[in-house]
N, C-alpha and C positions, 0 to 999 in steps of 0.2 A: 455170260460170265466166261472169261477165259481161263480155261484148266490147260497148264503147263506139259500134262505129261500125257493129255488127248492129242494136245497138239504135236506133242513128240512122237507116238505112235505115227499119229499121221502120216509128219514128214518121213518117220521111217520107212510106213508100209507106200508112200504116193512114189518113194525115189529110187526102193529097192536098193538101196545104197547096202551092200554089205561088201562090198572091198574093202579088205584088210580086219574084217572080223574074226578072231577067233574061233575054232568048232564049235566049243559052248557056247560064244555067243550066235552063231548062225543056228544051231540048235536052239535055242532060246528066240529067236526072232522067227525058228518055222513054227513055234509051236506057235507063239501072239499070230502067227498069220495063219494057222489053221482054226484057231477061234474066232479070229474076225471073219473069215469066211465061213465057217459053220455061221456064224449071226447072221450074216447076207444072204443067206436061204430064204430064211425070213425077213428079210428088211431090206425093201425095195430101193432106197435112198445108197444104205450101205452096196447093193449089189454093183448099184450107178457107177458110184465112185471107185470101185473095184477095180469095174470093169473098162476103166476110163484109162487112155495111155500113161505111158511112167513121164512123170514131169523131168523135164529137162533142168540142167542143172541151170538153175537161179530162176526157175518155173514155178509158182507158188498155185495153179487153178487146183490141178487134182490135190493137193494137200487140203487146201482151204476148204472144197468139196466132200475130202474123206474126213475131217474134222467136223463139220458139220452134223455130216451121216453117226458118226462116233458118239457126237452129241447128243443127238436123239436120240440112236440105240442105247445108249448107257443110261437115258434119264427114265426109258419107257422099260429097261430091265435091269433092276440093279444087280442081280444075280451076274450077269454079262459085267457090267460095270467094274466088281470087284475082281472077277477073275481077268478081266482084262487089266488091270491094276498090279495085281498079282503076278501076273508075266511079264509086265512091264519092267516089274523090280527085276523080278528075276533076270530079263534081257538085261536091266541098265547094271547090274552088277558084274555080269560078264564081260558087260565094256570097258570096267573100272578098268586099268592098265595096273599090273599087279608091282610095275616099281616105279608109280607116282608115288608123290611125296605131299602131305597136307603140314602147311607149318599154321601155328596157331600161335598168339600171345594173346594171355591175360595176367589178371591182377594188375597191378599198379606199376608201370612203367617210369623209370625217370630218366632214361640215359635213351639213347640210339638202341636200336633193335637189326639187325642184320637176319634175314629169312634166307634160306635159300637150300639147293641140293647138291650140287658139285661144283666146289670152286679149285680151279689151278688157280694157283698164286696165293696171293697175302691179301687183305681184307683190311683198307682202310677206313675208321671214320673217324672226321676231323681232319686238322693237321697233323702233318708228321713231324715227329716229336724237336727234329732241330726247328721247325718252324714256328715252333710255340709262344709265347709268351714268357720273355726271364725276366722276373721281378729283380 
């Protein structure tokens, strides 16, 4: 089964990638990585992958490797599981970027919908108005 956000761990903890994070979030990303490595005490698989060099960028072994390990430590402790879940959130909410913008439509739409965050200028849809249609 592939779970989403083992495999985002992974890639987090196999690339070390924290350029350009935040202090919460590097805070947030030492602590997931002080619990996976308290779990790699005991789990041999986990300590492999650990201990295995940082993947090069567009390198997927030690991810693939530390996902794996992830896999079976989470399935054999779910106690480890949840809390590793739980800091997960917590890291992926320090990444949120605090002035993204989510745009949404619902209900029943009939005309054109324009989405978006900053626009310079005027915002066409359709023709413009001398190019219209005169009955």
């Amino acid at each position: 089964m592939d779970d989403p956000i083992l495999t985002a761990v992974a890639v987090a903890l196999s690339t070390r990638a924290v350029e350009g994070l935040t202090d919460a979030a590097r805070e947030a990303l030492a602590s997931l990585m002080h619990l996976v490595r308290r779990k790699a005490t005991d789990h041999r698989p986990l300590r492999a992958a650990l201990a295995a060099e940082p993947a090069p960028p567009g390198g997927d072994d030690r991810a693939v490797a530390l996902r794996r390990a992830l896999v079976d430590a989470a399935a054999r402790d779910p106690d480890f599981d949840q809390e590793l879940r739980r800091r997960w959130e917590t890291f992926h909410q320090t990444t949120v970027r605090a002035d993204a913008v989510t745009n949404t439509v619902s209900g029943q739409v009939t005309g054109p919908v324009v989405q978006a965050r900053d626009i310079s200028g005027g915002v066409n849809v359709g023709l413009p108005p001398q190019q219209r249609f005169q009955p």
